[in-house]
C-alpha positions in Angstrom: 91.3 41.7 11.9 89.2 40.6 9.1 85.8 40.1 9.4 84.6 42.1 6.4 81.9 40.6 3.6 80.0 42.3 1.7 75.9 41.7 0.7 78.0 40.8 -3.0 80.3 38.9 -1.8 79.0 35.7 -2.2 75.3 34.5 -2.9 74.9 33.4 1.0 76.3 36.6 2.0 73.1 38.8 2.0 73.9 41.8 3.9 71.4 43.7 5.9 68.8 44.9 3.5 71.1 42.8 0.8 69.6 39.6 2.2 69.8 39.3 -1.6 72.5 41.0 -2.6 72.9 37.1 -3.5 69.4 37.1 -4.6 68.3 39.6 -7.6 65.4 41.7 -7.5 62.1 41.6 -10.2 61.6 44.5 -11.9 58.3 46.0 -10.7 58.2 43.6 -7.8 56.9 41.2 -9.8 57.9 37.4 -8.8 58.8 34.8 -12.4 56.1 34.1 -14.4 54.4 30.7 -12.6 55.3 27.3 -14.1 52.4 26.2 -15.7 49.8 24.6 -13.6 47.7 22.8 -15.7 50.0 19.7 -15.9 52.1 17.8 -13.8 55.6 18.6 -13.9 58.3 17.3 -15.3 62.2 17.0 -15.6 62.5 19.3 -18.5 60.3 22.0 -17.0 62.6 22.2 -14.3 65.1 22.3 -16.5 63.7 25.2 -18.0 62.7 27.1 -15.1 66.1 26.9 -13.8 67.1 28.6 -16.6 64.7 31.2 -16.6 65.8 31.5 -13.0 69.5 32.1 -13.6 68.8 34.0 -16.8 66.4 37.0 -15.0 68.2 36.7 -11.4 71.6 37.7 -13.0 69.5 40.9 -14.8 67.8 41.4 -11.5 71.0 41.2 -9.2 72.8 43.7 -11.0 70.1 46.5 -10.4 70.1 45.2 -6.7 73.9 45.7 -6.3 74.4 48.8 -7.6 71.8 50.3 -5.2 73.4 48.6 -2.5 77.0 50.2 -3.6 75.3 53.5 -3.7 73.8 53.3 -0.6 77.1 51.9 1.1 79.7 54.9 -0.2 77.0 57.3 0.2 74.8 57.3 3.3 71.4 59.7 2.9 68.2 59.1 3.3 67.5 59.2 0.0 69.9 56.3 -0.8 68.7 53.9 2.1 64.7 54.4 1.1 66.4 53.5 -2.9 68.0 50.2 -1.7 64.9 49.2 0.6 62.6 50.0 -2.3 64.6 47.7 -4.4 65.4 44.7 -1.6 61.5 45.1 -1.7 61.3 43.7 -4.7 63.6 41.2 -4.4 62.1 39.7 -1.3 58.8 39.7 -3.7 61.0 38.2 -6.5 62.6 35.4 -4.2 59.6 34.7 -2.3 57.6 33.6 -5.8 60.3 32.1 -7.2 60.8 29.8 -4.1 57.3 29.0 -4.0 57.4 28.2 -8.0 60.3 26.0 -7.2 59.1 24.0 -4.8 56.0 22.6 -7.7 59.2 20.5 -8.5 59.8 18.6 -5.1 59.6 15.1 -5.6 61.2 14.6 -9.0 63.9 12.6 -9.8 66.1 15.7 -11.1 69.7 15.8 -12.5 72.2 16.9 -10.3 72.2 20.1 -11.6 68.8 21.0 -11.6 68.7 19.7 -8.0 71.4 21.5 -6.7 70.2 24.9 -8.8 66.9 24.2 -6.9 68.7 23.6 -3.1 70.7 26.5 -3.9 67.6 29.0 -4.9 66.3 28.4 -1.7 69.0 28.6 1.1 70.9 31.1 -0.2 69.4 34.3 0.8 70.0 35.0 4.9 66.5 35.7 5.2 63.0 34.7 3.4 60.4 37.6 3.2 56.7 37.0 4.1 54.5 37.2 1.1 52.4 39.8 2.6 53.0 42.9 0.6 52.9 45.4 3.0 55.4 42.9 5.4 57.2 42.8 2.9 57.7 46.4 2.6 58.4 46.7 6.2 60.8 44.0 6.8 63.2 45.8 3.7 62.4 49.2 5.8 63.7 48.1 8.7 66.8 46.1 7.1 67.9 49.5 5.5 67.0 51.5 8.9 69.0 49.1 10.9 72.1 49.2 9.0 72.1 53.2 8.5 72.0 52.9 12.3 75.1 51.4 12.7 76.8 52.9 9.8 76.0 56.4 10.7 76.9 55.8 14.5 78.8 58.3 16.5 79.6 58.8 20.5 79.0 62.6 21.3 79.8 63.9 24.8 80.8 67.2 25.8 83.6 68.6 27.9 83.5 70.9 31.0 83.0 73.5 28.9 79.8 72.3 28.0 81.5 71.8 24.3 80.7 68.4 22.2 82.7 66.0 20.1 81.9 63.2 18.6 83.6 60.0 16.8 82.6 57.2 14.9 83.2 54.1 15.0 87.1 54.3 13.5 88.0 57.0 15.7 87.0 54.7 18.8 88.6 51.6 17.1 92.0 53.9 17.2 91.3 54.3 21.2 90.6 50.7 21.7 93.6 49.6 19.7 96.1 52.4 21.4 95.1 53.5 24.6 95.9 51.5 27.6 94.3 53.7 30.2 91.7 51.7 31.6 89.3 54.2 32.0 89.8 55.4 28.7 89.4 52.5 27.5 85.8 51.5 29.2 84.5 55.3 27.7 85.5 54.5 24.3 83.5 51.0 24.8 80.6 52.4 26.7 80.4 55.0 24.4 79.9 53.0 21.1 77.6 50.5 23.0 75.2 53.0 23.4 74.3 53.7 19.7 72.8 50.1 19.6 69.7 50.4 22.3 67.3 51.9 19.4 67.9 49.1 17.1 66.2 46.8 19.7 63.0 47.0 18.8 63.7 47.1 15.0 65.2 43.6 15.2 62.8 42.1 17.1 60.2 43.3 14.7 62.9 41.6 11.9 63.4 38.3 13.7 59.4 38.1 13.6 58.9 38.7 10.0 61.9 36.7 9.1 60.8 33.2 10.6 57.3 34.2 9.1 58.9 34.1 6.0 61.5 30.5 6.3 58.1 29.0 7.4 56.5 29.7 3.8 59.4 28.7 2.5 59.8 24.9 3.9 62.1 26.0 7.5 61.5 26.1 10.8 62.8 29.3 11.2 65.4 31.4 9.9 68.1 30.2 11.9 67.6 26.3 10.0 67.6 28.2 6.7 71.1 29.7 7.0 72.3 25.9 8.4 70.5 24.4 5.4 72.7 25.9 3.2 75.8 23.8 4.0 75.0 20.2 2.5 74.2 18.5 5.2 70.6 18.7 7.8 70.7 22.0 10.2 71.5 19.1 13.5 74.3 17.5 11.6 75.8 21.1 10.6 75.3 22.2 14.3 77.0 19.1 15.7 79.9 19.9 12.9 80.6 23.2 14.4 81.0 22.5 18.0 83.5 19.0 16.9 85.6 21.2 15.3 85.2 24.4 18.3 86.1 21.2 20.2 89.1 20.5 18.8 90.4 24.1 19.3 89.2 24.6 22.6 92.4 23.2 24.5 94.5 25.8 22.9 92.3 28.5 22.7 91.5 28.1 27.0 96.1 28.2 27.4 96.0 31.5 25.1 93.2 32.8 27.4 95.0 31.7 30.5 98.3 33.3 29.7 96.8 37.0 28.0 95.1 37.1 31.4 97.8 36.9 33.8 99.9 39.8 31.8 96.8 41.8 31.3 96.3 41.5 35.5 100.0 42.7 35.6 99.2 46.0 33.8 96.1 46.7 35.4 95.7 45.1 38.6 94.8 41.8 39.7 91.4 43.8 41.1 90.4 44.4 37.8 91.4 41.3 35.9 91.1 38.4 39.1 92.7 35.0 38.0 89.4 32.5 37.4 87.3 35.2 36.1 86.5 36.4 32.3 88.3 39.0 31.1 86.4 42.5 30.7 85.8 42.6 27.4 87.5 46.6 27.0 90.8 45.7 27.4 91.6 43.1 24.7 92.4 45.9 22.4 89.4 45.7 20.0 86.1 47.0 20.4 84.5 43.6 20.5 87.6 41.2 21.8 87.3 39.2 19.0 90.8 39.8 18.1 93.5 40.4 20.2 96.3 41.5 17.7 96.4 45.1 19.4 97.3 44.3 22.8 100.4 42.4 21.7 103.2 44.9 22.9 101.7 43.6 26.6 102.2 40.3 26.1 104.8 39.5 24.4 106.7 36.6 25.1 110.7 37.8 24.4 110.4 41.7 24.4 113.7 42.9 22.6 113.9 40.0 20.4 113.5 40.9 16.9 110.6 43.4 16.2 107.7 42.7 13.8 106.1 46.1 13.9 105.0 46.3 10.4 102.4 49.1 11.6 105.8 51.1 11.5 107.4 49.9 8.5 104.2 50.6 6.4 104.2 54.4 7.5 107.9 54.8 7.6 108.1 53.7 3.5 104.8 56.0 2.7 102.5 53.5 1.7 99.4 54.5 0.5 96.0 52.7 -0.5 97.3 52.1 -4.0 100.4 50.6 -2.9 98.9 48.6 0.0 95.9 46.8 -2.3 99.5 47.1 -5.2 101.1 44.6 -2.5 98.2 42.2 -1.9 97.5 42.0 -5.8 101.1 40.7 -6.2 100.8 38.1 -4.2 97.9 36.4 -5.9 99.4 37.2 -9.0 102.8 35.3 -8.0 100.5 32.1 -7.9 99.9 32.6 -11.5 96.2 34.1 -11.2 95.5 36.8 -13.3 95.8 40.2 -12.6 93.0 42.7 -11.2 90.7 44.1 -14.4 91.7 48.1 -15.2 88.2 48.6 -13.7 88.9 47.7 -10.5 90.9 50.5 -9.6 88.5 52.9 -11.1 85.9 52.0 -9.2 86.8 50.6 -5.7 86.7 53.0 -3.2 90.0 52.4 -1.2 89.9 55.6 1.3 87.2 57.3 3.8 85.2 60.1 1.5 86.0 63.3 3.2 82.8 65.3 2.1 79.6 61.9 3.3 79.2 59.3 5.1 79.8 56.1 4.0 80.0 52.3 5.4 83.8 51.7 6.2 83.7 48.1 7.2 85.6 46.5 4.6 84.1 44.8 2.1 84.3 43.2 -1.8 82.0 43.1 -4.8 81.3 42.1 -8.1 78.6 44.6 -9.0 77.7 43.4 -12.1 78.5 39.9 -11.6 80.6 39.7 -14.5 84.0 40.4 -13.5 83.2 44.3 -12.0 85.5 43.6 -9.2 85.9 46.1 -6.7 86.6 46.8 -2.8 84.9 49.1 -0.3 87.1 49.9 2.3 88.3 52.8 4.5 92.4 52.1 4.5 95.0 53.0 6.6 98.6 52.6 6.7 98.5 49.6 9.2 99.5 45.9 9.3 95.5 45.3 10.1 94.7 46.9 7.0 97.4 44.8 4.4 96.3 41.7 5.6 92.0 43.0 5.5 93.3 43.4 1.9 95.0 40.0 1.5 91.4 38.8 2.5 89.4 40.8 0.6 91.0 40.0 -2.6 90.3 36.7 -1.4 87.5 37.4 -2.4 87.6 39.3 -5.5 89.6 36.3 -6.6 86.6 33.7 -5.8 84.5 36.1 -8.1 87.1 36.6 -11.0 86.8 33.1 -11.6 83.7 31.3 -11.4 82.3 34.7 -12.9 80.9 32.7 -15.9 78.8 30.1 -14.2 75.0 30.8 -13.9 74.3 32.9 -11.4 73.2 31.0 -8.3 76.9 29.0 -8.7 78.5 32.4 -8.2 79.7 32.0 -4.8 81.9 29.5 -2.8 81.5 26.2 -2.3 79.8 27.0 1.7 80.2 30.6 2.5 83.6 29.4 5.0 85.6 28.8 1.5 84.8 32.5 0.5 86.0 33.9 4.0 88.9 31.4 3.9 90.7 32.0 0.6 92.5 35.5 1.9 93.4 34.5 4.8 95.2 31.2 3.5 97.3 33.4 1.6 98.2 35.4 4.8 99.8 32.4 6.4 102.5 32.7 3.3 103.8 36.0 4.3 106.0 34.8 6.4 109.1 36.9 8.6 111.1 36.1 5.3 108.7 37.4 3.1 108.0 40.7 4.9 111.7 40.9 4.5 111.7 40.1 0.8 109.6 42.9 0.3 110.9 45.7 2.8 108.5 45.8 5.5 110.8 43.9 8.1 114.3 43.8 9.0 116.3 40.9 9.4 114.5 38.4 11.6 117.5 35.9 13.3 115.6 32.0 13.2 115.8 30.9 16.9 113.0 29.7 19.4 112.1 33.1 21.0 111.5 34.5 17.6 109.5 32.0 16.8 107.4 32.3 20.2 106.8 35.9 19.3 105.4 35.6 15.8 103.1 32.5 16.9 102.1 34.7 19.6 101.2 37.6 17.6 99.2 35.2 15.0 97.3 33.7 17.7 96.0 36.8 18.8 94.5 37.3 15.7 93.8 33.7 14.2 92.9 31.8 17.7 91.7 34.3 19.6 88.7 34.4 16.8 87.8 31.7 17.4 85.0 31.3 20.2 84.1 34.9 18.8 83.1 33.5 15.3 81.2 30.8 16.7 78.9 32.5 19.2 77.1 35.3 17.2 75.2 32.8 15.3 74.8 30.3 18.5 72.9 33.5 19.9 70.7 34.1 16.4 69.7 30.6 16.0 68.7 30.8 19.6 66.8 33.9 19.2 64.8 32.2 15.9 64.0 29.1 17.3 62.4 30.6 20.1 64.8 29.6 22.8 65.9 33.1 24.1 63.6 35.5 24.5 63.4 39.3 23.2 63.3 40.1 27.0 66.6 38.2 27.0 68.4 39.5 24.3 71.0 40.7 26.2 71.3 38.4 29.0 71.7 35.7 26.5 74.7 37.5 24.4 76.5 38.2 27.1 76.4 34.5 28.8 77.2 33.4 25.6 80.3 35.0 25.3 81.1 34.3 28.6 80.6 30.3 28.3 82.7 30.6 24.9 85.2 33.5 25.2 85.9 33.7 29.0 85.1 37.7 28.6 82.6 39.7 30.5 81.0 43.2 29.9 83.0 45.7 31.8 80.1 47.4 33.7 76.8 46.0 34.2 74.8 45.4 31.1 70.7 45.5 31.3 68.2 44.7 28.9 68.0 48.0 28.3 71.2 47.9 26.2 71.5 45.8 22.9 74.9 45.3 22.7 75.0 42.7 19.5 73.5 45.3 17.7 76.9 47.3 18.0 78.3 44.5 16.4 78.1 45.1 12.5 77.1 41.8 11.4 73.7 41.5 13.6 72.4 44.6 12.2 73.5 44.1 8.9 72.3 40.3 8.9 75.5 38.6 7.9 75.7 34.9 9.0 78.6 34.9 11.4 79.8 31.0 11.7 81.2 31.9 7.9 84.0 33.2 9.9 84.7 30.6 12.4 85.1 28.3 9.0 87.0 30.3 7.7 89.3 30.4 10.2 90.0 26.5 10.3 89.8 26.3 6.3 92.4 28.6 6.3 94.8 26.3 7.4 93.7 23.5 5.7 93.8 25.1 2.3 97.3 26.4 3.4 98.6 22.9 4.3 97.1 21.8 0.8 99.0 24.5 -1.3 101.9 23.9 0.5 102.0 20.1 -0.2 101.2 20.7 -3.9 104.4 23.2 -4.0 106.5 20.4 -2.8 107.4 21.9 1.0 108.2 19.7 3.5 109.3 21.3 6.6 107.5 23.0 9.4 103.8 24.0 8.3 104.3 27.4 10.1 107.2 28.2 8.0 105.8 27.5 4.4 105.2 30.5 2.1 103.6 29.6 -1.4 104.6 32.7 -2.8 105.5 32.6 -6.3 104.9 28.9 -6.4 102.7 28.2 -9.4 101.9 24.9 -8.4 100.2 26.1 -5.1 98.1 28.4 -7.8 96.8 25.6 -10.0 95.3 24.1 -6.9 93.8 26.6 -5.5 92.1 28.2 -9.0 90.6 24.3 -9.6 88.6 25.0 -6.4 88.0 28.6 -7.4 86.3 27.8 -10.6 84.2 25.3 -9.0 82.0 28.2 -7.4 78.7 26.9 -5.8 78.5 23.9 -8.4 79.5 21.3 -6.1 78.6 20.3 -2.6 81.4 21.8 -0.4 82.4 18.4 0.2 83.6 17.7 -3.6 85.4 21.3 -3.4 87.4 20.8 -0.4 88.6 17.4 -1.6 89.7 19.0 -4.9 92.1 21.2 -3.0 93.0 18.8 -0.1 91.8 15.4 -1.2 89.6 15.5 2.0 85.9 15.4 2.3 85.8 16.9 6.2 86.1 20.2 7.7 89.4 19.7 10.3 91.3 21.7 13.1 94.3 19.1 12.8 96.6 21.7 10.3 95.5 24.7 12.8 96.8 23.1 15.8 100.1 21.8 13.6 100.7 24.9 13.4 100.8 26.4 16.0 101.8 23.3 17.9 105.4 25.5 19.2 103.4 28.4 20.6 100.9 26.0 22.5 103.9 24.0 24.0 105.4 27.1 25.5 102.1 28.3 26.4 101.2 25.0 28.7 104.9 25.8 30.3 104.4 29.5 30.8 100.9 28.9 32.7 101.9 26.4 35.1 100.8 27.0 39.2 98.2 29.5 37.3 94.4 29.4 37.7 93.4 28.9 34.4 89.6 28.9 33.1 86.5 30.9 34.2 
């Protein structure tokens, strides 16, 4: 439901051609002037030169992010070859300054320094080569393969020989809706089959990327973006799969049971009992989430209904009042309001007369409070809570605004993905109430199963999802999977983790990751698996700060100032600290943990080891 970042978004969140939307660009391509190199260095040099850094970078980014806005609410040409002209220069800009900073290794630095230093180098998602003219090509095909996907459609024609086409929204609505299977596996097929010609183009890209981490100190691009999170690219690896460990159990009894109803809709030919599910009928274009399919398997149809698609177009909400909606949450904590530019210059509905990137994202443009949001709305329950988590966002950015530059961004690029979506776990059946979008809700057990249920398809589903797209990069960067295997390797991937399967044979003809937003665009993907066990950490933490004490799945820190001073002492924090020393200023814990997630869903996964007894669970 809400995978949506931005190249702004946070330093480590370098989008597609905005590997450095993090990371500014020189003016005239030109890299910072060289530290001296007639003497050894010394503390205070560094001290300077991080300056310097911080000082021109800031400049830089904001010449970098406004072509990258540009380019993102108005797809031409013209604007894609402005943006690669400019990422040009910053991959020159990055790749000197990284070189310059590396004169310093060895010194006994301040904290500071050191951490400035760290940060300067792992925080773009990919290095350039120093070779001019790869340079060049590498920002080409960054800006090429994004246009691709955001400029996709699915033409066919009818008997009549005439031809319609729809993007990727109009396909969404098909996958979401529709439960004819056939239906279905066209509106899949069909959007699958803009990928094939970014093949090549990101094969060419993986190339010139590791050429570039090697100059830079790392073995390839995939130990660059695991470098970034305070701790050695094995440790960070063996991090990831404790914590997917720790979800699995639950995640395997929500699998189990969403299979057996989906084989009572369509057949037990078509979904068998022991096998993956095809990946078309999970009501999202990529099964990642689930959320869409719940009218099929809900537990107590009848019980009380928590269609708040329905309430949100029955009342007339519009964008305005939607983002209105998330904003007052936030504000409730105590935080300050959005800035008056905000709403002047987000863009909060699909452009009727260009194309334009709809995946939602948020940005500080000028890295000084210019907050806005890029996003295509519509009056749906998927949408108000995309917003909760893009605020998220915004809020990260409004304040730790005033810290040098490379400590504008979270603590690891989980915290950014995570602060949104803690707030989602407030609004709460009572809430939704408060506020008009649902009716009375009676508190009893079957109630209870149905919300859970309806969470889980969104929150736990995730999961496996958000962990395998970068399992299948770093693959790909250390050399482990072949280009020849591109495809082979994605899908057993998502079989081993998700338990789905493509719905008609896949070749490596296809390049199905490339439909996928984030490969083409070059986000780092495991953001979002963090996120979605952070979430409930930093949830469990507010609520213990307001003073709650019952049943984690029933807390709702709205309004509770308390809650808010906790979590705007992390905010402020930005990328100054190691993760570690943010996380234990808003829980008093140094470690990343699934313990709160499974708390709280503990009554859903009880029902759900009842409901799938005699079945044959797994794959």
């Amino acid at each position: 439901m809400i995978r949506h970042l931005s190249p702004l978004s946070t330093l480590r969140a370098a989008c597609a051609v905005a590997l450095l939307s993090a990371l500014p660009a020189a003016a005239q391509g030109q890299g910072p002037a060289s530290p001296s190199k007639q003497a050894k260095p010394t503390v205070e040099e560094a001290k300077k030169f991080v300056e310097r850094i911080n000082t021109e970078l800031k400049r830089l980014m904001v010449k970098q992010a406004t072509a990258e806005w540009i380019k993102s609410t108005y797809i031409t040409d013209d604007t894609e070859q402005n943006a690669a002209w400019i990422n040009e220069d910053v991959l020159a800009y990055m790749n000197q300054a990284i070189k310059d900073s590396r004169r310093f290794d060895g010194l006994k630095l301040d904290p500071d320094t050191a951490r400035t230093l760290h940060l300067l180098r792992v925080n773009s998602s990919i290095a350039a080569p120093s070779d001019p003219q790869k340079r060049a090509e590498m920002a080409s095909i960054a800006a090429k393969l994004e246009g691709a996907y955001g400029k996709g459609k699915y033409c066919k024609k009818d008997q009549a020989g005439k031809e319609t086409c729809k993007d990727l929204g109009e396909l969404e609505d098909v996958m979401a809706a529709s439960r004819d299977y056939n239906e279905l596996l066209d509106a899949w097929t069909g959007w699958h089959s803009i990928s094939p010609p970014m093949r090549p183009l990101y094969e060419r890209f993986v190339t010139l990327g590791n050429e570039g981490s090697k100059e830079i100190g790392f073995s390839n691009t995939g130990d660059l973006w695991k470098s970034a999170y305070d701790m050695s690219p094995d440790a960070f690896e063996k991090d990831v799969q404790r914590l997917w460990m720790q979800v699995k159990p639950l995640y395997d009894d929500l699998h189990c049971y969403v299979r057996a109803r989906l084989a009572q809709k369509y057949g037990a030919d078509k979904v068998p009992m022991g096998k993956p599910i095809p990946a078309h009928l999970l009501g999202n274009m990529w099964a990642q989430e689930w959320n869409n399919i719940y009218p099929l398997v809900e537990p107590y149809p009848g019980q009380a209904n928590l269609d708040v698609t329905a309430s949100i177009k029955a009342q007339s909400y519009d964008a305005i009042k939607m983002v209105k909606t998330g904003e007052g949450f936030f504000t409730s904590l105590g935080l300050k309001p959005l800035p008056a530019s905000f709403w002047e210059h987000s863009m909060l509905t699909k452009p009727r007369d260009r194309e334009v990137v709809c995946h939602a994202s948020a940005w500080d443009v000028t890295f000084n409070n210019d907050l806005r949001i890029k996003m295509c709305i519509k009056p749906t329950e998927e949408d108000l809570v995309t917003i909760h988590h893009e605020l998220g966002h915004d809020y990260y950015y409004t304040y730790y605004y005033n810290l040098p530059v490379l400590y504008q961004a979270g603590a690891n690029d989980g915290f950014h993905e995570a602060i949104g979506d803690a707030i989602t776990l407030s609004i709460t059946p009572a809430y939704l109430k408060q506020i008009g979008l649902l009716k009375d809700v009676e508190k009893n057990d079957k109630n209870l199963i149905n919300l859970q249920m309806k969470d889980a398809l969104d929150k736990v589903a995730f999961l496996p999802f958000g962990l395998l797209i970068d399992q299948w990069r770093w693959d790909i960067f250390a050399g482990k999977t072949s280009p020849k295997d591109y495809n082979k390797a994605w899908w057993a991937l998502r079989e081993k983790y998700q338990g789905v399967s493509a719905p008609v044979a896949r070749s490596e003809q296809d390049f199905d990751p490339g439909a996928k937003y984030h490969v083409p665009a070059n986000v780092p993907y495991t953001r979002y698996f963090l996120a979605r066990i952070l979430q409930f950490q930093f949830h469990k933490a507010m609520c213990e700060a307001a003073g709650y004490k019952g049943p984690l799945h029933e807390c709702s820190v709205y309004g509770n100032k308390e809650a808010g001073k906790r979590l705007q002492a992390m905010l402020e924090l930005g990328a100054s600290k190691p993760w570690q020393d943010a996380l234990f200023v808003m829980t008093g814990k140094r470690e990343m943990d699934a313990s709160p997630l499974i708390e709280y869903f503990a009554p859903l996964h009880q029902w759900l080891k009842a409901q799938n007894k005699g079945q044959t669970c797994g794959w």
